[in-house]
C-alpha positions as semicolon CSV with decimal commas, in nm:
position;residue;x (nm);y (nm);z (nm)
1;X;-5,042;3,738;3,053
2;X;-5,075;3,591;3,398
3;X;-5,409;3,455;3,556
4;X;-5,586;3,761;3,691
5;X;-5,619;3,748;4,079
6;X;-5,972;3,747;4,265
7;X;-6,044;4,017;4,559
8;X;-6,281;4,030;4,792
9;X;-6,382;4,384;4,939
10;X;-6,646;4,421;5,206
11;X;-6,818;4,750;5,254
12;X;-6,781;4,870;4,909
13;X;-7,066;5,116;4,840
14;X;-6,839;5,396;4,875
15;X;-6,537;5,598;5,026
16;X;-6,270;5,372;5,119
17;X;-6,472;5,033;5,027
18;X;-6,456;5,146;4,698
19;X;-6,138;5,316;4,601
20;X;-5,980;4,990;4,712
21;X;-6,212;4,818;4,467
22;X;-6,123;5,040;4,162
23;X;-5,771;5,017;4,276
24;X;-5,758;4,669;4,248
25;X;-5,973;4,651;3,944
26;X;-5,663;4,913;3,779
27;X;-5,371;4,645;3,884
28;X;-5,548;4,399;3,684
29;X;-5,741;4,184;3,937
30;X;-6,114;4,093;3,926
31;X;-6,343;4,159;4,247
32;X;-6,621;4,081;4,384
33;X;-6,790;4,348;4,605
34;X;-7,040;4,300;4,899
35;X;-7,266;4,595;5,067
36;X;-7,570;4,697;5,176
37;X;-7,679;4,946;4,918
38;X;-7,777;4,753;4,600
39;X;-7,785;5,047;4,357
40;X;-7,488;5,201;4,478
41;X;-7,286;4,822;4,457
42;X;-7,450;4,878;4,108
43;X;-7,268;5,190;4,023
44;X;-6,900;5,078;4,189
45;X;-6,893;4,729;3,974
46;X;-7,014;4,905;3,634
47;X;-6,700;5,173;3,699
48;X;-6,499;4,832;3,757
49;X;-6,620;4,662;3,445
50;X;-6,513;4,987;3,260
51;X;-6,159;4,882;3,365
52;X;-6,164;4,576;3,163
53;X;-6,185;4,294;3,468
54;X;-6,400;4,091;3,593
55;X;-6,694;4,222;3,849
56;X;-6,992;4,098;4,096
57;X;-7,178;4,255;4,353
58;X;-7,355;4,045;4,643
59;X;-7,557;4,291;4,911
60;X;-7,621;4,182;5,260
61;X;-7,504;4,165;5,638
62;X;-7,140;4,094;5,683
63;X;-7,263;3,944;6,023
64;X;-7,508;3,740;5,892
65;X;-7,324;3,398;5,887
66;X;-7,539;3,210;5,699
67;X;-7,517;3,464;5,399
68;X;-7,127;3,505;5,391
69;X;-7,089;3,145;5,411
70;X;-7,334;3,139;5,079
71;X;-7,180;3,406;4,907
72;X;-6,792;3,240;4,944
73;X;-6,898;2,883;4,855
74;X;-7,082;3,012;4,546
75;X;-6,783;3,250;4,459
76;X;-6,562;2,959;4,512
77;X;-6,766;2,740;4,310
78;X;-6,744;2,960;4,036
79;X;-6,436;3,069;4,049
80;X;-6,241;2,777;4,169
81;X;-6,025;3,053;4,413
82;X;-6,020;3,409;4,599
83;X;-5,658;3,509;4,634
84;X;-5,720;3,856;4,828
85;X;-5,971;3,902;5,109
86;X;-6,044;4,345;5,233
87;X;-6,233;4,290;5,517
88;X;-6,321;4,711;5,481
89;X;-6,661;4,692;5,591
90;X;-6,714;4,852;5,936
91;X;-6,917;5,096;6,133
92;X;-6,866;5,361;6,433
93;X;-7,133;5,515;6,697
94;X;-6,921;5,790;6,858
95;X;-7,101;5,875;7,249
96;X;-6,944;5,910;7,614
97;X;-6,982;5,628;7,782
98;X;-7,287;5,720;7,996
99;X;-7,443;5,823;7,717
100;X;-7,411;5,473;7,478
101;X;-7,611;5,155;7,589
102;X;-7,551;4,769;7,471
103;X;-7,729;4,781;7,121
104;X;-7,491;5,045;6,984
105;X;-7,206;4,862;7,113
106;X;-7,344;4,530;6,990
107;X;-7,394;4,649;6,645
108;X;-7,055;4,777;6,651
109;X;-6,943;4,479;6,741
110;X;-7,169;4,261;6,442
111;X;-6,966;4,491;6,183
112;X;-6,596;4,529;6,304
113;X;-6,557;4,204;6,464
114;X;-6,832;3,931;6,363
115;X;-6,806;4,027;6,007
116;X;-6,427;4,016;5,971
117;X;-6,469;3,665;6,147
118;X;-6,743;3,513;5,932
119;X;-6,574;3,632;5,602
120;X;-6,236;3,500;5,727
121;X;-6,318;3,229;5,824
122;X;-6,510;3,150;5,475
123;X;-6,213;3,223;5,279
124;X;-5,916;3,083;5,507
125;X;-5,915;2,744;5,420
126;X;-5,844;2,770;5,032
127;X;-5,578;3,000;5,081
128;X;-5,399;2,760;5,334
129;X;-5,503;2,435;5,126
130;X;-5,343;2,649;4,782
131;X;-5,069;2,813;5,018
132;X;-5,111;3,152;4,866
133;X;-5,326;3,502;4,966
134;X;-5,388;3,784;5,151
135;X;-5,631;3,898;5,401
136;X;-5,621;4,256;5,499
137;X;-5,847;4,403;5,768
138;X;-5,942;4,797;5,738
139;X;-5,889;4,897;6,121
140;X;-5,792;5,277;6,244
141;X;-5,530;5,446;6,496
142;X;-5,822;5,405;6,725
143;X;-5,735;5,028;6,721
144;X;-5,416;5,146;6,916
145;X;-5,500;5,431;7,067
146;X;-5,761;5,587;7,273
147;X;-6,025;5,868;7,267
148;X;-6,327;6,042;7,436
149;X;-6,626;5,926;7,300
150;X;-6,420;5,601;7,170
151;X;-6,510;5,359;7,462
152;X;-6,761;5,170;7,237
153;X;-6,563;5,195;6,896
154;X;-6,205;5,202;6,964
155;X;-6,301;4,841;7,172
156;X;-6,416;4,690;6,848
157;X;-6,070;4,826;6,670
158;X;-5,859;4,710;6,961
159;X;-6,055;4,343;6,929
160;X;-5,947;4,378;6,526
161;X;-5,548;4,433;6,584
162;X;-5,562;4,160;6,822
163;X;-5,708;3,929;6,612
164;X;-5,544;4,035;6,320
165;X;-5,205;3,982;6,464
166;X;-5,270;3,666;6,636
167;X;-5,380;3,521;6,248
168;X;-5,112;3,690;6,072
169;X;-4,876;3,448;6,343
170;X;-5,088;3,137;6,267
171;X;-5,078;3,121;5,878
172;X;-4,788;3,303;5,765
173;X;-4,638;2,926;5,751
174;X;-4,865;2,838;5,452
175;X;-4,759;3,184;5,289
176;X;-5,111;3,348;5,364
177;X;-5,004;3,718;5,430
178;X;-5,247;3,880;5,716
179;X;-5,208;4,252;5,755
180;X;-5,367;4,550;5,951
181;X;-5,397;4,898;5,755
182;X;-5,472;5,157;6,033
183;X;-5,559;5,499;5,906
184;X;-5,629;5,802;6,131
185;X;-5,925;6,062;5,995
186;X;-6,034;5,979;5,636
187;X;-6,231;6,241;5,431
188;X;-6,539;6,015;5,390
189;X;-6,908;6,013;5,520
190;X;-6,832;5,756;5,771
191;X;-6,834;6,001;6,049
192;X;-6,981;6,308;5,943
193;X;-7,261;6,197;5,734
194;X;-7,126;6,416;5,432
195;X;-6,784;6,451;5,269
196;X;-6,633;6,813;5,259
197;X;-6,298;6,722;5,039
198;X;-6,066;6,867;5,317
199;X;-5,706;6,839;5,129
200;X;-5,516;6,809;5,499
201;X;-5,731;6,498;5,573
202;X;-5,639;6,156;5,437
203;X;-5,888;6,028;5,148
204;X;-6,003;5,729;5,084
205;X;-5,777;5,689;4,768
206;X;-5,470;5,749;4,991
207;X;-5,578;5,418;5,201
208;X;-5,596;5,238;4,851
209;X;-5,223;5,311;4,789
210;X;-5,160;5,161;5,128
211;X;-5,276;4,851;5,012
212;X;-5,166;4,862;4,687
213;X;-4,781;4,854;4,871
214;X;-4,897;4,556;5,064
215;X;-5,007;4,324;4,808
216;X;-4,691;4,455;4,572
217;X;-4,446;4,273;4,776
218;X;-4,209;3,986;4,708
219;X;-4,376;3,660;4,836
220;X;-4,090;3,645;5,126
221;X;-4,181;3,956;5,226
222;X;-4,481;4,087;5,458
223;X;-4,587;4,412;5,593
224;X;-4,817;4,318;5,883
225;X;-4,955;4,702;5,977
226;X;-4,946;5,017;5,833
227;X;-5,029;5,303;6,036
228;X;-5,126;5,623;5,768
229;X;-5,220;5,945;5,873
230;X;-5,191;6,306;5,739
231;X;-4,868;6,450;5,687
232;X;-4,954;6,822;5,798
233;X;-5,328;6,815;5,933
């Protein structure tokens, strides 16, 4: 049997965080999961470990340099590599504009852009110096197009495609695939609060498939966006 790969997935307490994490986890590959909530990181990686690979759980900021920059170097001390990087973890504060102010776009801004940065950046190096993995960024349609109430959040998603595209340019020459998976409406609690299983909306598992296809590819072949949205809303 080959050497398992290693993923990295950012916000994976929950919805789509963590169905990418248990997807991976079923295609064989050990991952390491970061969030916020320790006890629910707690629950995701003992489901993983029930899948017979590899799991650990670090909790903190994704914009907090300092502790990304900790958690890769240990990770990469340990485990010599991280082929895959999901930089899922994000966040969205939904007002008109004359309603928002400068700290909800700012911490808008920590999540969707700073955080993708600061884990990128920890992880880029190996993957060029070893010529081999992926980084794929979580953004949304809002990342291409707009909406009322989306001044403040569809900014942040716009900033994502542009620096996911610009990347995927810059280090597809060492074989480092860089890709953008941009779903519309997902059944999660991400803006709602609460999940309500609607079967016409797209659920988090369907956004695992997505990258599933991704990483499946032949090595001279790379899918740099995926756009994925219901079929029949």
């Amino acid at each position: 049997m080959s050497e398992r790969r290693l993923a990295v997935v950012t916000g994976a307490n929950r919805g789509i965080g963590r169905a990418i994490a248990l997807k991976l986890a079923k295609e064989n590959n050990d991952v390491i999961i970061f969030g916020r909530d320790v006890e629910a990181l707690k629950k995701v990686k003992n489901e993983i470990l029930d899948l017979n690979v590899n799991c650990e759980y670090y909790s903190g900021d994704v914009n907090d340099v300092e502790f990304v920059n900790n958690s890769i170097n240990k990770i990469l001390a340990d485990h010599k590599k991280i082929d895959i990087l999901i930089n899922n973890a994000g966040m969205g504060i939904f007002k008109k504009f004359v309603d928002s102010n400068l700290e909800d776009f700012k911490k808008q801004m920590d999540v969707n852009i700073y955080g993708v940065y600061n884990f990128t950046k920890a992880v880029i190096n190996q993957m060029i110096e070893r010529r081999n993995g992926y980084i794929i960024n979580i953004s949304s349609l809002a990342g291409k197009n707009s909406f009322a109430t989306g001044t403040m959040y569809a900014a942040t998603k716009h900033a994502l495609m542009g620096f996911t595209r610009s990347l995927m340019l810059e280090v597809r020459e060492f074989d480092v695939k860089v890709a953008a998976v941009c779903p519309g409406s997902v059944d999660t609690e991400f803006f709602s609060g609460h999940r309500n299983d609607n079967p016409k909306i797209l659920q988090s598992d369907d956004i695992a498939e997505a990258v599933s296809v991704i990483l499946k590819l032949p090595k001279n072949a790379l899918i740099s966006e995926i756009d994925i949205r219901p079929s029949n809303p």
